[in-house]
Residue, then its C-alpha position, 0 to 999 in steps of 0.5 A: x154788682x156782686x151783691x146782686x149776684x150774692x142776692x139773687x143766685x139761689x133764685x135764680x138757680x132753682x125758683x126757691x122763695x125760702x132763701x130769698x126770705x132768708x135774705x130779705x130778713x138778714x141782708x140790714x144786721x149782715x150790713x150794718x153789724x160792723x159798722x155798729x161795733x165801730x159807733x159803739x166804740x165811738x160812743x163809749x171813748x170819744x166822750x172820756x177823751x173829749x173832757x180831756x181835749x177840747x174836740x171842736x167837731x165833735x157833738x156830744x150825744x145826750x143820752x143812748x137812745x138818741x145814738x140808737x136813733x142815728x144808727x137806724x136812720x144810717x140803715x135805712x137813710x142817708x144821714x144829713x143828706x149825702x153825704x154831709x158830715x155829722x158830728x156824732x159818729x164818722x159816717x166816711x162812705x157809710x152813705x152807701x149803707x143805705x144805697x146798698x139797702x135800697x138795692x137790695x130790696x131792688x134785687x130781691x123783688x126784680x128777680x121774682x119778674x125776671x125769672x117769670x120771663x121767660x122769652x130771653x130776648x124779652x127777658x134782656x130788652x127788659x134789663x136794657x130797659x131797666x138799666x137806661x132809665x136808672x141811669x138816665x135818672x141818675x139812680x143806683x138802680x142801673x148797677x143792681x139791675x146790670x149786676x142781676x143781669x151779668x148773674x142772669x146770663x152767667x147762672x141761667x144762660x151760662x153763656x161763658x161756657x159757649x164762649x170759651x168754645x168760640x175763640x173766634x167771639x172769646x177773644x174780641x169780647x175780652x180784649x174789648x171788655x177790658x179796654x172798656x174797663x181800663x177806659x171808665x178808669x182813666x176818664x179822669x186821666x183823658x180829661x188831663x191830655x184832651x181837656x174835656x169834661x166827660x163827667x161833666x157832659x154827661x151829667x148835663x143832660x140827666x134830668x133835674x129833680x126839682x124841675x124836670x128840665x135838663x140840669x145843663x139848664x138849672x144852676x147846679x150845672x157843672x161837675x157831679x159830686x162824687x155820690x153821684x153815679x156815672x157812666x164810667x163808673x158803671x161800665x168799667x167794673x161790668x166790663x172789668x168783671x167780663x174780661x176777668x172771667 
């Protein structure tokens, strides 16, 4: 959600393509310089160290290009699938490299059609639209397009000045936001005290890739893996971030 703001900010603001190209251009090195220099490390001490210490998991790369091969395919995928193990490097949560990169051209290319939108309730039917069939079909997507619409309403609208001039909505939108957040945070607390499942319900009715049918109806029902987005955890930072304004 902030990267979204981060992106789409200039464009929004004033309608200039130049910055956007900067961003387009600049947004894979800005993301994967980092984690590079750390790789690197990797790659010139794991192997004097795994001569002297038989280390089990670890596979020696053959030869430089190969570890340039991987660092590619984390820039732009998700190596061994999500997020498996590979033996050449720590990958951690550097599965989300690649989600955020997805992201980014989401955002990039969306906020050219939004700001051709004129109409503002045209304009946030079409966000609501966008970020229900995200989540519905279990993509990221739903965080970037609800992160370019917290931007949109707070750039273009600037709709916290018009509340902080209504205490009479003021007030009830934050305690409301942030009993939302503090909520999507302690889901898992609740299913401790009521026993239910609420991942796991929520998870049953998103559809199944391979099929189509509902995933309550394919085997691989049951609680999400934790790359999986959810519901709480797109609505606690949203409404985190508007109790916090």
């Amino acid at each position: 959600m902030t990267s979204s703001r981060f992106l789409a900010a200039s464009y929004l603001r004033n309608g200039k393509l130049e910055p956007m190209a900067e961003k387009t251009v600049g947004r894979t090195p800005q993301l994967i310089i980092p984690t590079v220099a750390i790789a690197m490390l990797e790659y010139f001490f794991i192997s004097p160290i795994h001569h002297m210490v038989h280390v089990a998991v670890y596979r020696r790369i053959r030869q430089f290009g190969d570890f340039i091969s991987e660092i590619i395919e984390l820039m732009y995928l998700i190596p061994n699938a999500a997020p498996q193990i590979t033996f050449n490097y720590c990958t951690g949560v550097l599965w989300t490299i690649p989600v955020q990169l997805q992201g980014s051209w989401l955002v990039l290319l969306s906020v050219i059609v939004i700001r051709e939108i004129k109409t503002p309730w045209k304009r946030f039917w079409y966000y609501i639209f966008c970020v229900v069939n995200h989540w519905y079909a279990l993509s990221w997507g739903s965080y970037f397009w609800l992160g370019l619409m917290l931007a949109d309403l707070d750039l273009t609208y600037k709709y916290w000045k018009w509340l902080h001039t209504h205490p009479i909505v003021y007030y009830p939108l934050v305690i409301f936001c942030a009993a939302l957040g503090l909520g999507g945070l302690s889901i898992d607390l609740a299913t401790q005290w009521t026993e239910v499942n609420y991942a796991t319900y929520e998870y049953r009715i998103h559809p199944d890739p391979a099929t189509g049918r509902p995933i309550a109806q394919t085997p691989g029902a049951g609680y999400p893996q934790y790359f999986v987005p959810k519901l709480h955890g797109l609505v606690s930072p949203s409404a985190s971030r508007q109790s916090s304004n």
